[in-house]
N, C-alpha and C positions, 0 to 999 in steps of 0.2 A: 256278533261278528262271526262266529262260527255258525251261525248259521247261514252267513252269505257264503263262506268256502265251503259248506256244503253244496250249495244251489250250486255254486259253480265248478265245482266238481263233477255233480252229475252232470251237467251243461257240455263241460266236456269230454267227458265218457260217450252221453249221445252225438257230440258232434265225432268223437272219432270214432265211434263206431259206423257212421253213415258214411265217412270217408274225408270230410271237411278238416284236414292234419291240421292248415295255419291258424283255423277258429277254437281247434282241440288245444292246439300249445297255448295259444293266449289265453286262453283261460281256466286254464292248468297251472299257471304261471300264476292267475292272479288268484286263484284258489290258493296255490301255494303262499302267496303272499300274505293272504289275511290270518291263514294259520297262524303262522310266525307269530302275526301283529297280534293274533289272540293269546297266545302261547304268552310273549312278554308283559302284555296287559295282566295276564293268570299270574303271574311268577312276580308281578312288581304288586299286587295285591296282595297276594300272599305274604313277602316280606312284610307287608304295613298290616296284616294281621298279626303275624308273629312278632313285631315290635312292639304292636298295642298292648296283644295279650302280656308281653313281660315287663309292660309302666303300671301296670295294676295291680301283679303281685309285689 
């Protein structure tokens, strides 16, 4: 999933750079979006490692 908010990140760096502002914010936006949704995926993983690791000691 981080690698799709990559791709669309650079998507929209080249769209605003060419000048295309409403295709740059859209999907700037949804770059942003996936981050997040990667970022909590990372952070709700991690708890459930750190849970596991301390049922075994």
């Amino acid at each position: 999933m981080l690698k799709w908010a990559l791709i669309f990140l650079v998507i929209s760096l080249v769209s605003g750079f060419l000048g295309f502002s409403g295709i740059s914010a859209a999907t700037a936006g949804i770059a942003k979006l996936l981050f997040y949704i990667a970022l909590v995926i990372f952070l709700i993983f991690l708890v459930l490692a750190l849970m596991a690791g301390s049922a075994i000691f």
